[in-house]
C-alpha positions in Angstrom: 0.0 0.0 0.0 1.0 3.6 -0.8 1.4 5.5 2.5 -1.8 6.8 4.4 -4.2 4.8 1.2 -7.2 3.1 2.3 -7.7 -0.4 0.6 -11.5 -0.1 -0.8 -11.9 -3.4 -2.0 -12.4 -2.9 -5.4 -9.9 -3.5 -7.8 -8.6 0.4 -9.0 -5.5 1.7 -9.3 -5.1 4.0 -6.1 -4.1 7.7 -6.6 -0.2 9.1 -6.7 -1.3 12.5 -4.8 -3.1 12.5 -1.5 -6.3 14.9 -0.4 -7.6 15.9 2.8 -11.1 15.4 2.0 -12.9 13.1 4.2 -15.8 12.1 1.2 -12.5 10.4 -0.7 -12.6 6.7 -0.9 -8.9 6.5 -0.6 -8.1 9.2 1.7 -11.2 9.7 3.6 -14.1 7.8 5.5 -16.2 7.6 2.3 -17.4 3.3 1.5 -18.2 2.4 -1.9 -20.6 -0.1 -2.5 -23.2 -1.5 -4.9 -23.4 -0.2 -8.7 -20.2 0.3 -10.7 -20.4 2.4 -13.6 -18.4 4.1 -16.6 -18.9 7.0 -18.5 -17.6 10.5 -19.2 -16.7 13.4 -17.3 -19.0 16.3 -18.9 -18.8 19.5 -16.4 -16.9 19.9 -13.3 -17.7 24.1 -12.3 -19.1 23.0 -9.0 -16.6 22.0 -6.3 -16.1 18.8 -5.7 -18.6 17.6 -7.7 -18.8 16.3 -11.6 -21.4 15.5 -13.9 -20.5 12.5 -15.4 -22.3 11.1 -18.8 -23.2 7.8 -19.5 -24.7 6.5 -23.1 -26.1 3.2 -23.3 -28.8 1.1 -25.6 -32.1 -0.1 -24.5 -34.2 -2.5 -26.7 -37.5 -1.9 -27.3 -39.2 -4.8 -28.1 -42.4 -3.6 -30.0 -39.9 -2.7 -33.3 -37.1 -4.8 -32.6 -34.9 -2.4 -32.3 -32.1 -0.7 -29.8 -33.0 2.7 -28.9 -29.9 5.5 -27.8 -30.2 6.8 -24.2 -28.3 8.6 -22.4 -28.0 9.1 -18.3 -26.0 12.0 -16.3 -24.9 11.6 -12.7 -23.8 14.2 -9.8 -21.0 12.4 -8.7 -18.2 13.9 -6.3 -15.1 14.4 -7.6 -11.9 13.9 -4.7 -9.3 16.1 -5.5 -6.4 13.6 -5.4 -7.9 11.8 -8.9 -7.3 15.5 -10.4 -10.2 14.3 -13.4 -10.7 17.0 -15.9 -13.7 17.4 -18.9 -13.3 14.8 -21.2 -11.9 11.9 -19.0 -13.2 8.6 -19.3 -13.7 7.6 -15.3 -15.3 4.6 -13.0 -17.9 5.8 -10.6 -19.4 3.5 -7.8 -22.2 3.9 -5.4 -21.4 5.3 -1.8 -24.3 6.9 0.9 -25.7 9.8 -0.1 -23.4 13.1 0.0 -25.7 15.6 -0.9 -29.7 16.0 -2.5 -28.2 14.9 -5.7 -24.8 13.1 -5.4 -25.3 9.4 -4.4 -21.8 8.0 -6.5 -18.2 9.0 -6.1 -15.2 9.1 -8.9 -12.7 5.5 -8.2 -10.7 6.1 -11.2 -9.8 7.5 -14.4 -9.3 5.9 -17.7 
């Protein structure tokens, strides 16, 4: 283990730089559980927080046919990851943070 990095029992690389925020997986008390997901980082203006994109097909069985959707998460962003707009990241489920924000960034790429 890399100094002071929590093990969150998911396979993911852990982060070079450290972060005193206590909602990071790695760093903090935050636990990850439940849904994994990928997608792409769209907007991150608000602190802490990103808006992450996922696209994905649903069938639709009447015409036999897949049908585009797409679905955007508030999902909090620990500063040690340092993800930017355009990334391609792993988000997983954690408690609730905030009104909106129920998943939290575990890695990039």
């Amino acid at each position: 283990m890399k100094g002071d990095v929590r093990d969150i029992g998911i396979d993911v690389e852990a982060p070079e730089t450290t972060c005193d925020d206590k909602n990071c997986p790695f760093h903090g008390r935050l636990v990850v559980r439940g849904m994994s997901l990928d997608g792409v980082v769209v907007s991150t203006k608000m602190d802490k927080t990103a808006i992450v994109e996922r696209n994905y097909l649903r069938y639709v069985e009447k015409y036999e046919r897949y049908e585009k959707r797409t679905s955007r998460y508030a999902v909090h962003n620990p500063p040690c990851l340092g993800v930017k707009v355009g990334d391609h990241v792993t988000i997983m489920e954690c408690r609730p943070i905030s009104k909106t924000v129920s998943f939290t960034i575990i890695g990039k790429g």
